[in-house]
Structures are given as C-alpha cells and as structure tokens.
N, CA, C and O atoms as CSV, one atom per row, in Angstrom:
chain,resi,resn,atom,element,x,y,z
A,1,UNK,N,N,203.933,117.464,206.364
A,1,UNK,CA,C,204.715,116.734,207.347
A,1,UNK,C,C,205.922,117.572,207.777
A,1,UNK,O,O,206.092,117.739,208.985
A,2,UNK,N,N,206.781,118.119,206.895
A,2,UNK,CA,C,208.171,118.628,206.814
A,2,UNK,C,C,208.130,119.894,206.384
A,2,UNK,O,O,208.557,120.241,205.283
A,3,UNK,N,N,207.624,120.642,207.211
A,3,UNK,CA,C,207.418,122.178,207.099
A,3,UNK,C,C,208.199,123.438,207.762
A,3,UNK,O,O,208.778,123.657,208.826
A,4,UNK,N,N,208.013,123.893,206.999
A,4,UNK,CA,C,209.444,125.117,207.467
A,4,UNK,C,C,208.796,125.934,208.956
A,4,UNK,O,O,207.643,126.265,209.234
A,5,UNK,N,N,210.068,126.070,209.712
A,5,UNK,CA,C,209.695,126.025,211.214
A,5,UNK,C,C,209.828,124.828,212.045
A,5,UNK,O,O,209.512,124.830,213.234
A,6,UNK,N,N,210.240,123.923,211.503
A,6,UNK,CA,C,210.387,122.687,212.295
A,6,UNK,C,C,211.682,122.708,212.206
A,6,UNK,O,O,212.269,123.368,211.348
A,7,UNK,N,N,212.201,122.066,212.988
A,7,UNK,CA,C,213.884,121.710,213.828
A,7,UNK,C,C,214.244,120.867,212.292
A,7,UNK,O,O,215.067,121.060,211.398
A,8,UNK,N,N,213.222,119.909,212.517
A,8,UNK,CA,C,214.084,118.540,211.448
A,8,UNK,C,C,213.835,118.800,209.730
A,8,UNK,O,O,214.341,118.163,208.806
A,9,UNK,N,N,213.121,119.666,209.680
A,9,UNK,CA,C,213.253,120.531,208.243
A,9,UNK,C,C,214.183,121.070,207.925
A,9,UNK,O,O,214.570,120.967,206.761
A,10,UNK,N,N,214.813,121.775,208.784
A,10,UNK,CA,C,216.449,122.326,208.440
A,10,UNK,C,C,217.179,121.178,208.459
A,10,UNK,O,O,217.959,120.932,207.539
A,11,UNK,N,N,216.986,120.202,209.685
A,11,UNK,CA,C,218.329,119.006,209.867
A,11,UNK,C,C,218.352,118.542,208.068
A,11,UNK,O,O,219.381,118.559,207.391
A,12,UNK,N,N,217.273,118.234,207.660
A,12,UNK,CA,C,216.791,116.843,206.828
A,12,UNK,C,C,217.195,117.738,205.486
A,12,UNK,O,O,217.448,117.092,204.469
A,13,UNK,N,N,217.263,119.033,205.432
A,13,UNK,CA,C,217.454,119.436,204.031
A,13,UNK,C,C,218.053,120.239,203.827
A,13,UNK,O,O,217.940,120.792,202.733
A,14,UNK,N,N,219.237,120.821,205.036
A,14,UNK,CA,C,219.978,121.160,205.352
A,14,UNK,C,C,220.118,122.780,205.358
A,14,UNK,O,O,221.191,123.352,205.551
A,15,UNK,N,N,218.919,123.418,205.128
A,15,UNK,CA,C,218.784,124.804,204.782
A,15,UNK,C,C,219.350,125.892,206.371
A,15,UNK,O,O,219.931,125.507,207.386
A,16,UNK,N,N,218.969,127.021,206.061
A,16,UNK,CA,C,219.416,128.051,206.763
A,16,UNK,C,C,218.402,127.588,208.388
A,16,UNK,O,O,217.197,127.339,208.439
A,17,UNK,N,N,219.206,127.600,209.313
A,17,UNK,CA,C,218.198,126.925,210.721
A,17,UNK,C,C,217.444,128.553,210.794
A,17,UNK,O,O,216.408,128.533,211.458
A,18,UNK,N,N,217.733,129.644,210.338
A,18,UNK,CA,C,216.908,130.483,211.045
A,18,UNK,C,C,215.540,131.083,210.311
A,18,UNK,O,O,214.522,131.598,210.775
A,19,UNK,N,N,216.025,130.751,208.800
A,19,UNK,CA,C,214.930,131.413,208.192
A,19,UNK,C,C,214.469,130.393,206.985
A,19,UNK,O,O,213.623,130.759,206.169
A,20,UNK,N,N,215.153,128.927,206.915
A,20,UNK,CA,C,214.861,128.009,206.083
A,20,UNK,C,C,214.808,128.254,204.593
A,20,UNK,O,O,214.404,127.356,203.855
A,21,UNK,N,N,215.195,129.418,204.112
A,21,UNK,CA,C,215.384,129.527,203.132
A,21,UNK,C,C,216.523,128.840,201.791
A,21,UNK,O,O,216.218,128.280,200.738
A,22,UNK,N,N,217.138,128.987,202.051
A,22,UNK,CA,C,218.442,128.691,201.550
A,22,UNK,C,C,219.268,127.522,202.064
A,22,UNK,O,O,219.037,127.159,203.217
A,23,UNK,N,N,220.221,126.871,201.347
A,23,UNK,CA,C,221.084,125.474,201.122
A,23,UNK,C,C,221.857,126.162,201.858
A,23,UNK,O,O,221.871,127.361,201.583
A,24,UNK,N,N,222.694,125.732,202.942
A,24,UNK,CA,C,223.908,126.207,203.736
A,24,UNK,C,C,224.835,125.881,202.635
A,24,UNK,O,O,225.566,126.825,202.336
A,25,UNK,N,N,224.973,124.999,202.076
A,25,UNK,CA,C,226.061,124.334,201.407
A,25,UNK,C,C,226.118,124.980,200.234
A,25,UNK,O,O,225.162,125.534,199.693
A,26,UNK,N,N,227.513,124.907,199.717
A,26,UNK,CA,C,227.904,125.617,198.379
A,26,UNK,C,C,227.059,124.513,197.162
A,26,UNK,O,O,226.290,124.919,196.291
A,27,UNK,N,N,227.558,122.660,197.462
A,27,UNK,CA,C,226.914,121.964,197.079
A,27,UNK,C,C,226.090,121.450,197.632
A,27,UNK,O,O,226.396,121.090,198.769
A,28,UNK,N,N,224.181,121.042,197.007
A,28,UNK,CA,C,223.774,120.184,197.723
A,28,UNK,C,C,223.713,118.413,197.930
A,28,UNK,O,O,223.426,117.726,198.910
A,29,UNK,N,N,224.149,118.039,196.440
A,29,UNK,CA,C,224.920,117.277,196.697
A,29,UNK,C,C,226.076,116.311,197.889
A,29,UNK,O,O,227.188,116.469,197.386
A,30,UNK,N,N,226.184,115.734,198.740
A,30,UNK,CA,C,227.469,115.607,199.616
A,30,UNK,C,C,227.685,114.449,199.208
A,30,UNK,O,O,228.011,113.898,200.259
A,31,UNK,N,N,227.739,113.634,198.374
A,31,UNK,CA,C,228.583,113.033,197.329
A,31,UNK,C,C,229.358,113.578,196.191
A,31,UNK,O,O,229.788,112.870,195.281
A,32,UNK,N,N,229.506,114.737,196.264
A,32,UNK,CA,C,230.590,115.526,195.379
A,32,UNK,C,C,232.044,115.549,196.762
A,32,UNK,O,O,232.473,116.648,197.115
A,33,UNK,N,N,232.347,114.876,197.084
A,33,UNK,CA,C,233.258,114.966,198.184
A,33,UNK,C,C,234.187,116.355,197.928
A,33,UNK,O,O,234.493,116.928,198.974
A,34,UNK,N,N,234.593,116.866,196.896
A,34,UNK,CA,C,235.736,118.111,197.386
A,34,UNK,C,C,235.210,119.216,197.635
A,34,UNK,O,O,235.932,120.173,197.910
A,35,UNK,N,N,233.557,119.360,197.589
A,35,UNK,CA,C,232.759,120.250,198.143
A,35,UNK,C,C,232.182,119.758,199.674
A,35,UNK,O,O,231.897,120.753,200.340
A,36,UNK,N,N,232.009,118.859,200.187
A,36,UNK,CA,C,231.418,118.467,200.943
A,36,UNK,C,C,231.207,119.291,202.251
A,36,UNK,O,O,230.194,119.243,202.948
A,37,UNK,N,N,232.237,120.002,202.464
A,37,UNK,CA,C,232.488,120.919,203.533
A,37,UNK,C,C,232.470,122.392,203.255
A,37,UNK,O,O,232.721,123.230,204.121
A,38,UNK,N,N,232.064,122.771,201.602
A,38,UNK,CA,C,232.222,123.965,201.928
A,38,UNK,C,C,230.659,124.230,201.652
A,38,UNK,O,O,229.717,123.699,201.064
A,39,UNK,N,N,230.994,125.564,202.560
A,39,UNK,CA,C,229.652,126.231,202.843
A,39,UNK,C,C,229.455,127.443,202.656
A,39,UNK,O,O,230.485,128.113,202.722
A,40,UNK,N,N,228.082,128.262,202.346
A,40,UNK,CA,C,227.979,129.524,202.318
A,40,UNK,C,C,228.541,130.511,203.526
A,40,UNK,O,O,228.318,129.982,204.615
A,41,UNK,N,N,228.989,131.375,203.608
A,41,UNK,CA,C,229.596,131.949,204.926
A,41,UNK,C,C,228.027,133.031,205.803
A,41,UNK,O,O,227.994,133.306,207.002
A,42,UNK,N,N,227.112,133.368,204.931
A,42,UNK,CA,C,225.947,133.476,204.917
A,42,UNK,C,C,224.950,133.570,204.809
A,42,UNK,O,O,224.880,133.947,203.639
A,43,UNK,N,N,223.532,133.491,205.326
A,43,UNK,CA,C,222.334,133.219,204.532
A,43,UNK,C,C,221.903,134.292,203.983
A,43,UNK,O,O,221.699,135.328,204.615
A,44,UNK,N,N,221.685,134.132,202.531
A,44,UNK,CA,C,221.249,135.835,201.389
A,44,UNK,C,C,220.197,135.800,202.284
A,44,UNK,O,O,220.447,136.642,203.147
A,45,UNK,N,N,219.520,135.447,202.433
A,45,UNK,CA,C,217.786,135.733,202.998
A,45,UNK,C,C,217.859,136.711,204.489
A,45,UNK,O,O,217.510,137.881,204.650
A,46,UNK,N,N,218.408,135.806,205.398
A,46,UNK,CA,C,218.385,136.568,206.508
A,46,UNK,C,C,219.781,136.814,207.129
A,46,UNK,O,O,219.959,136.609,208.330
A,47,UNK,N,N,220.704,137.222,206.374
A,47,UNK,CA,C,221.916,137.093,206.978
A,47,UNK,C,C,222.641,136.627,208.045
A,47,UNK,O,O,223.512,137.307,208.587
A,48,UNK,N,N,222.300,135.350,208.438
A,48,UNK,CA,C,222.848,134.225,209.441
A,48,UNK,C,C,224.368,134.265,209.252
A,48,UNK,O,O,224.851,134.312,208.121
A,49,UNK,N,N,225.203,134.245,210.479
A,49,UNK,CA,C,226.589,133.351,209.978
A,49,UNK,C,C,226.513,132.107,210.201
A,49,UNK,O,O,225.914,131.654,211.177
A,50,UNK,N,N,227.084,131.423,209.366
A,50,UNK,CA,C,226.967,130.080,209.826
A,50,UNK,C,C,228.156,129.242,210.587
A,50,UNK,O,O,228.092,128.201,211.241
A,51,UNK,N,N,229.348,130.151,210.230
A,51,UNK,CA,C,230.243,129.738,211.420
A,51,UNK,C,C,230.486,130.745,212.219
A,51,UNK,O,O,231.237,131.703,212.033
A,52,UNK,N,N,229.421,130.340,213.654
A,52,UNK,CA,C,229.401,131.265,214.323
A,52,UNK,C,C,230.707,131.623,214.750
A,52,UNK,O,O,230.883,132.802,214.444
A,53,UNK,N,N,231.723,131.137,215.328
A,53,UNK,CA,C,233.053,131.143,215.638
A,53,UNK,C,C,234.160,130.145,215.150
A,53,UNK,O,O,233.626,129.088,214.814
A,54,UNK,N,N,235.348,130.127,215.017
A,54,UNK,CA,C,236.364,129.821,214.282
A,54,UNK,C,C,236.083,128.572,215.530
A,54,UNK,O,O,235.797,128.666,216.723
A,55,UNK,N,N,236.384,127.053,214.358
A,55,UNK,CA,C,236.317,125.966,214.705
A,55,UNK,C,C,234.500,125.631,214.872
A,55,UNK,O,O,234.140,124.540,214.430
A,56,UNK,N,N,233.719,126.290,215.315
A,56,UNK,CA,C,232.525,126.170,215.099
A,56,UNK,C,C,231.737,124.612,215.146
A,56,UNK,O,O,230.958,124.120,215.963
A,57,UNK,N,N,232.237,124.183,214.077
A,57,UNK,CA,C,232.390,123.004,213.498
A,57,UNK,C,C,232.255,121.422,214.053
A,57,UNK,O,O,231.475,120.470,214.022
A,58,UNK,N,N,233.827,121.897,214.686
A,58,UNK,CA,C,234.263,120.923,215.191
A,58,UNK,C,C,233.409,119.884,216.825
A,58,UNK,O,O,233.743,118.770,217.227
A,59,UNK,N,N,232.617,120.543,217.229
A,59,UNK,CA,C,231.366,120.061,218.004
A,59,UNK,C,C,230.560,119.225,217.332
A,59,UNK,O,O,229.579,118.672,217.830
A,60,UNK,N,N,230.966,119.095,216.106
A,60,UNK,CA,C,229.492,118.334,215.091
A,60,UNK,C,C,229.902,116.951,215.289
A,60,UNK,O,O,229.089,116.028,215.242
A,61,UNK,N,N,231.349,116.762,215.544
A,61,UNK,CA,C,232.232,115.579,215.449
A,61,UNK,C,C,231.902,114.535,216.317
A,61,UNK,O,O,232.174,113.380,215.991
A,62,UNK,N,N,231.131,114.885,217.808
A,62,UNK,CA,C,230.414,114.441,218.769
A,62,UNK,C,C,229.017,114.052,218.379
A,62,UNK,O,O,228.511,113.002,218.777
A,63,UNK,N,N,228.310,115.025,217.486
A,63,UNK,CA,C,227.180,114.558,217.299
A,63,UNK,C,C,227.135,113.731,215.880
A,63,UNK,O,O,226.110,113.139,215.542
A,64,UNK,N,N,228.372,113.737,215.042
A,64,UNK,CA,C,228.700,112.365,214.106
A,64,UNK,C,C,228.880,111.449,214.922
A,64,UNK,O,O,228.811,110.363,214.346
A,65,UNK,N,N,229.149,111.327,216.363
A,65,UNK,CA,C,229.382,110.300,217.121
A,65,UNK,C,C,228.075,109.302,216.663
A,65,UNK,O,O,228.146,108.251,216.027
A,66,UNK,N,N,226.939,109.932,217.160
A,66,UNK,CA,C,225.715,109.651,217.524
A,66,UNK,C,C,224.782,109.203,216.650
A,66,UNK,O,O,223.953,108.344,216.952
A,67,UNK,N,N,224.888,109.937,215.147
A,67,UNK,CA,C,224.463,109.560,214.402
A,67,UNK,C,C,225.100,108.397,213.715
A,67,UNK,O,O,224.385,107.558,213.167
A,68,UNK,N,N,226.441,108.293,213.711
A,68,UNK,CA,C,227.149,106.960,213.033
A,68,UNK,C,C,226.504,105.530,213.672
A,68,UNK,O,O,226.203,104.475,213.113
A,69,UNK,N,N,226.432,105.901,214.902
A,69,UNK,CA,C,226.063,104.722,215.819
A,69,UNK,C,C,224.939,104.278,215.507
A,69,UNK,O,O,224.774,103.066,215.642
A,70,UNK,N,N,223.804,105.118,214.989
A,70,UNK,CA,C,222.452,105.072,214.344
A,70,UNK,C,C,222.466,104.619,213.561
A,70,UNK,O,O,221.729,103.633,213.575
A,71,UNK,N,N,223.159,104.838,212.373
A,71,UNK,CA,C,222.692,104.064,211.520
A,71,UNK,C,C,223.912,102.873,211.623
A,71,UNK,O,O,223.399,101.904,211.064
A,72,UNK,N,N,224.902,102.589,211.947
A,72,UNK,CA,C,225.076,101.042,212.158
A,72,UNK,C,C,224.527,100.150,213.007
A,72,UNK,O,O,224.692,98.931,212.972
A,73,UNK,N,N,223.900,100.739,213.738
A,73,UNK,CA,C,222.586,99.844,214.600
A,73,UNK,C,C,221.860,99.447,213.950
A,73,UNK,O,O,221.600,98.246,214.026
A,74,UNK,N,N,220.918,100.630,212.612
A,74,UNK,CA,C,220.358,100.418,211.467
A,74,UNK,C,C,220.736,99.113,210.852
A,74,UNK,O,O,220.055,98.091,210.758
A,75,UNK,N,N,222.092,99.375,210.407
A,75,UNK,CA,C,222.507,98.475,209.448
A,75,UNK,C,C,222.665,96.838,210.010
A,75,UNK,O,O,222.682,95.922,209.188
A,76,UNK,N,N,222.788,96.551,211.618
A,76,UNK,CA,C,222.890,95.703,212.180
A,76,UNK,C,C,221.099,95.002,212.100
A,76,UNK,O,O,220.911,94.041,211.354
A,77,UNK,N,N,220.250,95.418,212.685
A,77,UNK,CA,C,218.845,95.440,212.438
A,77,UNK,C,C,218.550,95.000,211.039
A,77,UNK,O,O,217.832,94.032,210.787
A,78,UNK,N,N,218.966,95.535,210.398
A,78,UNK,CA,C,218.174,95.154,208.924
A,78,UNK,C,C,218.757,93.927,207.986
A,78,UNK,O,O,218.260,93.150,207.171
A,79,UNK,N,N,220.407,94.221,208.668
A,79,UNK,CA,C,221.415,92.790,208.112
A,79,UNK,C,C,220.683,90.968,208.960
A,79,UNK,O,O,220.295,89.870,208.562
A,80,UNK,N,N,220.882,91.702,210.268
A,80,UNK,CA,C,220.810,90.565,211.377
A,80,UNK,C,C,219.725,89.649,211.725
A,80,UNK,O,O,219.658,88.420,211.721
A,81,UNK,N,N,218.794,90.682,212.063
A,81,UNK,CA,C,217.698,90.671,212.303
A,81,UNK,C,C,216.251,90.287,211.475
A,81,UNK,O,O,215.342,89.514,211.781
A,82,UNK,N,N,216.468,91.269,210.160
A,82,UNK,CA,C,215.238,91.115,209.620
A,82,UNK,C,C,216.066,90.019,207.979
A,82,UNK,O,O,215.181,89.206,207.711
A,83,UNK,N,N,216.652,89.906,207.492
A,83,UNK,CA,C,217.316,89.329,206.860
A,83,UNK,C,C,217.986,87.833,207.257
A,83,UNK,O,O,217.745,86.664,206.954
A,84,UNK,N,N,218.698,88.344,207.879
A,84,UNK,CA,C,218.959,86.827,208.869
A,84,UNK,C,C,220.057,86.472,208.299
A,84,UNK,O,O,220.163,85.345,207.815
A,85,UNK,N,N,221.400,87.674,208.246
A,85,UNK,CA,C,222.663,86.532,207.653
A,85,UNK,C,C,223.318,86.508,208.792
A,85,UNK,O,O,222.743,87.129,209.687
A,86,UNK,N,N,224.802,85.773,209.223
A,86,UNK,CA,C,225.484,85.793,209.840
A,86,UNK,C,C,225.979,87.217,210.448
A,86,UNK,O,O,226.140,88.229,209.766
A,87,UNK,N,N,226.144,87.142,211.526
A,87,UNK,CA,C,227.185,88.428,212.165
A,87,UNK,C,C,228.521,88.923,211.733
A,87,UNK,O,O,229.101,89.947,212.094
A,88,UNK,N,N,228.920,87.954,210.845
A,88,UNK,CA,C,230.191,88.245,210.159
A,88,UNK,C,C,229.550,89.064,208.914
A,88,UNK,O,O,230.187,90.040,208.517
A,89,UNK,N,N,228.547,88.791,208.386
A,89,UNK,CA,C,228.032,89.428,207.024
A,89,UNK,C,C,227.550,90.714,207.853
A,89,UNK,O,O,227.626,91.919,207.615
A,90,UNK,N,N,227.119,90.108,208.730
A,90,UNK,CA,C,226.370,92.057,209.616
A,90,UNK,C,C,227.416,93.059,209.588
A,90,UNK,O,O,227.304,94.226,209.213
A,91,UNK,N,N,228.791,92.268,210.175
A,91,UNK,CA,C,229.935,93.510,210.446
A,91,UNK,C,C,230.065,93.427,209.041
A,91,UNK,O,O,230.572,94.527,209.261
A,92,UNK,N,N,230.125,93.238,207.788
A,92,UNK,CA,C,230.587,93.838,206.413
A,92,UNK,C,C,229.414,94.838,206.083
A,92,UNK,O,O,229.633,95.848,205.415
A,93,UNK,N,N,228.298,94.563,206.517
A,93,UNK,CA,C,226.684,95.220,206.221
A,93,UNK,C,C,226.903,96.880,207.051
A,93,UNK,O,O,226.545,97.975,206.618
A,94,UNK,N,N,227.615,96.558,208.361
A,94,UNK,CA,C,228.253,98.079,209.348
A,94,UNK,C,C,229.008,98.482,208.606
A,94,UNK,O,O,228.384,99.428,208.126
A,95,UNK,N,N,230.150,98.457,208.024
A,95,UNK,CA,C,231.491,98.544,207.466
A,95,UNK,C,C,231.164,99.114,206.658
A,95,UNK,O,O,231.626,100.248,206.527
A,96,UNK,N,N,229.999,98.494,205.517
A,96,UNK,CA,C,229.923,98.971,204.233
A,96,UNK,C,C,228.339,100.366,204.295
A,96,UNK,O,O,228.029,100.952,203.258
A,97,UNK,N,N,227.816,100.556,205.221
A,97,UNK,CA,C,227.273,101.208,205.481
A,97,UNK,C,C,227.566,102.419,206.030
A,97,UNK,O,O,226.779,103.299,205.679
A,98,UNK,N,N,228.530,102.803,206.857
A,98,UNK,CA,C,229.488,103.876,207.284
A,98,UNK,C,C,230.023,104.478,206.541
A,98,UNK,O,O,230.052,105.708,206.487
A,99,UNK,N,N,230.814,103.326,205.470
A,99,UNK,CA,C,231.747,104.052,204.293
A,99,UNK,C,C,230.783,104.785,203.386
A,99,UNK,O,O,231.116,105.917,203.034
A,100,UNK,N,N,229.568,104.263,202.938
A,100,UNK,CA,C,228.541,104.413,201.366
A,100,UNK,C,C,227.880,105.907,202.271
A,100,UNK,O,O,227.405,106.774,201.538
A,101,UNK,N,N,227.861,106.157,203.677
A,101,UNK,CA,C,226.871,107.248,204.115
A,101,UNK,C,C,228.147,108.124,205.019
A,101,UNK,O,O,227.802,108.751,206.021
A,102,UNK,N,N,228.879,108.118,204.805
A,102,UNK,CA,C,229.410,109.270,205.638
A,102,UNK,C,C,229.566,110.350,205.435
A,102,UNK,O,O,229.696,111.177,206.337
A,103,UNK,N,N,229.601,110.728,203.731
A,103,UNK,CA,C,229.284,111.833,203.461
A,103,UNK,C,C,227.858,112.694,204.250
A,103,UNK,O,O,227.768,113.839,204.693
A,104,UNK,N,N,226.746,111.429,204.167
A,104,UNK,CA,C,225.347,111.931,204.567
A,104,UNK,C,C,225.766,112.364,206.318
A,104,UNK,O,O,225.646,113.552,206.618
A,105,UNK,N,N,226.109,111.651,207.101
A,105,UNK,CA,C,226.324,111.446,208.109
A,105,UNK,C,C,227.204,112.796,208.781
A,105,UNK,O,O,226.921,113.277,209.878
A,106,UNK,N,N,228.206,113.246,207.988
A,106,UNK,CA,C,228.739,114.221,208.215
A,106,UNK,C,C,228.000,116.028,207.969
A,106,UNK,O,O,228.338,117.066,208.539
A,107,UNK,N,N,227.180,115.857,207.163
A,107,UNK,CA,C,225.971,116.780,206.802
A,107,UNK,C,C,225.163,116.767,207.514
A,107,UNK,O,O,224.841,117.922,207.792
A,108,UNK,N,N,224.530,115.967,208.074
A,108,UNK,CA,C,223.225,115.675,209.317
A,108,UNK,C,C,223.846,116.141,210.645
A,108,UNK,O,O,223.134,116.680,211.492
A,109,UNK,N,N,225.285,115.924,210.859
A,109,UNK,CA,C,225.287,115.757,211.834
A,109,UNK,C,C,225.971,117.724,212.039
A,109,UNK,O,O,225.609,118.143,213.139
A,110,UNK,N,N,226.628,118.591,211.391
A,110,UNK,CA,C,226.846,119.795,211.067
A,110,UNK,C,C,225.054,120.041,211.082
A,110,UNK,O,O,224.940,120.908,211.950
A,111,UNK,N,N,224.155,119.841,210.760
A,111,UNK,CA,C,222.729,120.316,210.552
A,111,UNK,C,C,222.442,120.175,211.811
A,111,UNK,O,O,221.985,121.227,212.257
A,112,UNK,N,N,222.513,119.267,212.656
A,112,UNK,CA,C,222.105,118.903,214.168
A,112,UNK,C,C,222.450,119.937,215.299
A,112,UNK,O,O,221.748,120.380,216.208
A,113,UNK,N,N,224.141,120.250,214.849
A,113,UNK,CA,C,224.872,120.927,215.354
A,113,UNK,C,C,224.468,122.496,215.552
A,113,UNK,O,O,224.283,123.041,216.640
A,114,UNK,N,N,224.376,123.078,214.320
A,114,UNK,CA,C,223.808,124.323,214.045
A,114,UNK,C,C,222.570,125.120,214.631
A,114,UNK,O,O,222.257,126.275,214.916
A,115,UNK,N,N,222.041,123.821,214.646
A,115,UNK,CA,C,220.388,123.859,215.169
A,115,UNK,C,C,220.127,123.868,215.988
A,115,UNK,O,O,218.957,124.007,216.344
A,116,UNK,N,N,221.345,123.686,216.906
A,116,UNK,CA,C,221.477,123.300,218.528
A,116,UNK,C,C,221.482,125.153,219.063
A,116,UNK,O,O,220.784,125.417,220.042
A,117,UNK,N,N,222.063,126.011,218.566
A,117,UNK,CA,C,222.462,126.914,218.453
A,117,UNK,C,C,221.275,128.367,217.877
A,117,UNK,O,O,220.950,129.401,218.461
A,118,UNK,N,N,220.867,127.779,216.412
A,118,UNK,CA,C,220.145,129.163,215.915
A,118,UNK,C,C,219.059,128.575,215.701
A,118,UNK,O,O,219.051,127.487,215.126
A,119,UNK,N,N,217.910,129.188,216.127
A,119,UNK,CA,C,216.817,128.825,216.213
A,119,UNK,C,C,215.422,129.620,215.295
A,119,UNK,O,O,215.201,130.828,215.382
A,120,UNK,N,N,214.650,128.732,214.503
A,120,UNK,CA,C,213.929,129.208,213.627
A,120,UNK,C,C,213.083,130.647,213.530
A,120,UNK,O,O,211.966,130.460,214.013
A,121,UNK,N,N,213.219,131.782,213.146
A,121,UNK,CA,C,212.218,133.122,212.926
A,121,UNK,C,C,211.746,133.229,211.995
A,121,UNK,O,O,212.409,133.635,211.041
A,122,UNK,N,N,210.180,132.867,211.829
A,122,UNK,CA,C,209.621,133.009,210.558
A,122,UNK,C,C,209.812,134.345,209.838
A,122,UNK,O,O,209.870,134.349,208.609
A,123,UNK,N,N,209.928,135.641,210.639
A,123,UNK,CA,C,210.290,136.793,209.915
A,123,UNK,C,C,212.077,137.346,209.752
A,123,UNK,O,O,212.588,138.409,209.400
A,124,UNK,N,N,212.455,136.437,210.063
A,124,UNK,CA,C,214.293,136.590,209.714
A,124,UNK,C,C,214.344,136.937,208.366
A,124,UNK,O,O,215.472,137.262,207.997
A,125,UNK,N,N,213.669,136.962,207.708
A,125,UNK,CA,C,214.024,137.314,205.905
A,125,UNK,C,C,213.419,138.153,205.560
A,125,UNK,O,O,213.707,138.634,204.464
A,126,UNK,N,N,212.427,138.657,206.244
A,126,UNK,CA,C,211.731,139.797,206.289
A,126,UNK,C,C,212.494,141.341,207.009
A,126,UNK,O,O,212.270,142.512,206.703
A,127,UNK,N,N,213.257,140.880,207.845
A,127,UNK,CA,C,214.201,141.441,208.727
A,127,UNK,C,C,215.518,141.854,207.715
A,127,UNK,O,O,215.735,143.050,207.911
A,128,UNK,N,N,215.918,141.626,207.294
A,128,UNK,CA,C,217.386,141.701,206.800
A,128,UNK,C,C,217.137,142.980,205.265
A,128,UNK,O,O,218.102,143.317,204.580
C-alpha cells in the first residue's frame, strides 16, 4: 500500500522526501515535545538539506492551517454525528482533539510542506 516513492510515504512516516530513507527528525517520537522540532540538518543517505532556506519552515504554518481543520471536522463527525452527543460535548471533543494531536499535526504538516518542494529519486542514495 505505503511504498517508498509515494508522496504520502514520506508525509505518513516522515522520512527523507527524496530518497525515503531516513527519519528527518532527531526524534521519532513527537510526543517527546522538547524534541519535537528538531531535526536532522541532513539526509546520511542522499544528502538532502532539509532546511532548504532560513525560516523554511515557517510555510508549514499554513498547511497546519489545513490539516487542524481536518481533523476537527474529524472530531466533529465522529463526536456529532456518528455518536450523537450534544454540540457543546462536540466543541470539548474539537478542543480536546487539537490539544491530544498537535504535536502529530505539526509533523504532518512540516512533511506536507517539504514534499511540496523535494521530490522522490529512487537513485538519490545511490548518488551521494
């Protein structure tokens, strides 16, 4: 299903977008919060930078837009909808769903970002 060379193989497991080898992240973990942001500066395999330019980053913040909205739609759907409590329990079901995943949310959405940018070479590690 989730094979290296695919876009959402890097998003989903956060590895190197060009040669899928390697964890961008120092931790893979992103519930260790005082690691959460740091990252390898590049990929051993195929020597990627991963911040292509100073601030780099900060574009991901738009596409946390997008994904936050996702999954509290999620969380609205599954509270509201298929469960059936009140809308007041839905907004605690959003609330408490944002807070428990933002670590995730902030990782997906840096993975989205990246990917937008460097694009998969099966021989990038062969190269370096």
């Amino acid at each position: 299903m989730l094979k290296k060379g695919n876009k959402l193989y890097s998003i989903l497991t956060g590895t190197c977008p060009k040669c899928h080898s390697e964890s961008m992240y120092l931790e893979k973990n992103p519930y260790k919060l005082g690691k959460l942001f740091k990252m390898h500066e590049r990929c051993s395999h195929c020597n990627t930078k991963y911040k292509i330019e100073p601030s780099f980053f900060y574009g991901a913040m738009y596409v946390s837009y997008g994904v936050g909205v996702a999954f509290a739609v999620a969380a609205f759907v599954i509270s509201f909808l298929f469960i059936g409590t009140s809308l007041f329990t839905s907004f605690i079901a959003i609330v408490g769903t944002m807070i428990i995943f933002l670590p995730v949310i902030i990782r997906l959405s840096r993975n989205i970002w990246i990917n937008f940018f460097v694009h998969y070479d099966p021989n990038a590690a062969k190269k370096k």
